[in-house]
N, C-alpha and C positions, 0 to 999 in steps of 0.2 A: 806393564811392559813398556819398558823404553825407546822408542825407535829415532833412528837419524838416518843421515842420507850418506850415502859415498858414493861418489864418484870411478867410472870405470871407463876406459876406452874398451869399445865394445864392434865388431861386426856391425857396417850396413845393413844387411841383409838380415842376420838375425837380431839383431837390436839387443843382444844378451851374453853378460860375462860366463854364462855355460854352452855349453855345444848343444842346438835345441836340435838340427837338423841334423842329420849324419853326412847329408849332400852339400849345405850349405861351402858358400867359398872359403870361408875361415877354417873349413879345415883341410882345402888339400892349396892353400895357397897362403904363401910367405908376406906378399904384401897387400895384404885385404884392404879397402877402406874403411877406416874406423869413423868412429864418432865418439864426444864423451857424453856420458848421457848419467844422471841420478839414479842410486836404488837403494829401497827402502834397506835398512839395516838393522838387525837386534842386538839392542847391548847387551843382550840377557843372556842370550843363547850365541851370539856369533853370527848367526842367521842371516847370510847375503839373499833377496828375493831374486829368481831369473826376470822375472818381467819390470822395465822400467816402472819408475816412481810418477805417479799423476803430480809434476811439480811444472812452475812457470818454465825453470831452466830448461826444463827436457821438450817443453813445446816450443819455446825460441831452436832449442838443438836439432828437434825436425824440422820444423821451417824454413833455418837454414837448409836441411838435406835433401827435403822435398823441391827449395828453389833452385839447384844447383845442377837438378836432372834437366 
């Protein structure tokens, strides 16, 4: 199985290119704050993961998000 990363701007709050919450802000609001964050990808199947990738970039990408509160 092949895997690589892609890249998504994704919800603060959910950290995820799918709607994990039904309440979360990303869905009744137009200008959410995003972030880009890494997710695992299959070349096989197509297969986007909801939960970010355990990569350096995505822990620089909370860091950043975590210092800015």
């Amino acid at each position: 199985m092949s895997k690589t990363y892609v890249k998504h701007k994704v919800c603060t709050e959910c950290l995820s290119p799918s709607i994990i919450d039904a309440d979360c802000i990303c869905v009744y609001s137009r200008n959410y704050p995003t972030v880009e964050l890494e997710f695992e990808h299959c070349s096989c199947c197509g297969n986007t993961s909801d939960e970010y990738a355990d990569t350096e970039f995505n822990e620089a990408q909370l860091k950043k998000l975590e210092d800015a509160e």
